[in-house]
C-alpha positions in Angstrom: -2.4 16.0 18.1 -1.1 19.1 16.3 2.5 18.6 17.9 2.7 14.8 16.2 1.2 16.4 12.4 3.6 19.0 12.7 5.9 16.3 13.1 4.9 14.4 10.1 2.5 12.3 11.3 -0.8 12.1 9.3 -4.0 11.4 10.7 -5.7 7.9 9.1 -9.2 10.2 8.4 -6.8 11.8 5.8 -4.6 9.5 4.4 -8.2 7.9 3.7 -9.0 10.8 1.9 -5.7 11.8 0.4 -5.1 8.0 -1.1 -8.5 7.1 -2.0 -8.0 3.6 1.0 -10.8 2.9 3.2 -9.7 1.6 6.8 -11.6 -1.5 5.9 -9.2 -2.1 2.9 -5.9 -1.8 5.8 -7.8 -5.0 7.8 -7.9 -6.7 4.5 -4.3 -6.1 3.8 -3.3 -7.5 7.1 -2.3 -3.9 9.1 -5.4 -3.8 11.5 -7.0 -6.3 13.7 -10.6 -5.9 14.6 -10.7 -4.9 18.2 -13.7 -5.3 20.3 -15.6 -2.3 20.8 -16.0 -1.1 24.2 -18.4 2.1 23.7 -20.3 2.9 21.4 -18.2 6.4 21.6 -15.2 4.2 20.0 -14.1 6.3 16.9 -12.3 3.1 15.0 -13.1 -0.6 15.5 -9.6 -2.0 14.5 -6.3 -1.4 16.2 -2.9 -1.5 14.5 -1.1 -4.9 14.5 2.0 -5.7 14.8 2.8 -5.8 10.7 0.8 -2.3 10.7 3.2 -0.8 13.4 5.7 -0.7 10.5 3.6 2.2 9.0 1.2 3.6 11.9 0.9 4.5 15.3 -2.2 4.1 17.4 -2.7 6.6 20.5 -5.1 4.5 22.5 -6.0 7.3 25.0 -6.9 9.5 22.3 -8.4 6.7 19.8 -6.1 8.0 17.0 -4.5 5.9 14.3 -1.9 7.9 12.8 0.4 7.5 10.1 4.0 7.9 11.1 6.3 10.5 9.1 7.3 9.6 5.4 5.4 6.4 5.1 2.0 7.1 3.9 3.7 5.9 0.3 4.6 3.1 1.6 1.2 2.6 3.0 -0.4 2.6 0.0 1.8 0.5 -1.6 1.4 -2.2 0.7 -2.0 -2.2 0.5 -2.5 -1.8 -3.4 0.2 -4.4 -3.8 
């Protein structure tokens, strides 16, 4: 995971932090889908959708949502908006 934040990525913990957005408030704006939780282990109980892919990446095998590089902004915006 240090490779993709040194790469711009931003990790969704904090962009949550950072913008004052709550994951829930992404699945309201349409950018995650609930996704059925498997273990109670699960770190996140949405996935990124298809109109979410625009902004972040999901690394199933590692149950990270990311942000990708130089679009936490535009994050935001589309969920304030």
């Amino acid at each position: 995971m240090e490779g993709l934040i040194s790469e711009g990525y931003t990790d969704i913990d904090d962009f949550e932090d950072m913008y004052s957005i709550k994951i829930i408030q992404l699945y309201e704006a349409g950018l995650l889908n609930q996704r059925t939780i498997l273990s109670t282990t699960d770190l996140y109980d949405y996935h990124v959708n298809n109109k979410g892919q625009k902004y972040m990446q999901e690394i199933k095998d590692l149950e990270l949502i990311l942000v990708k590089p130089n679009c936490a902004n535009k994050l935001a915006d589309a969920v304030t908006n």
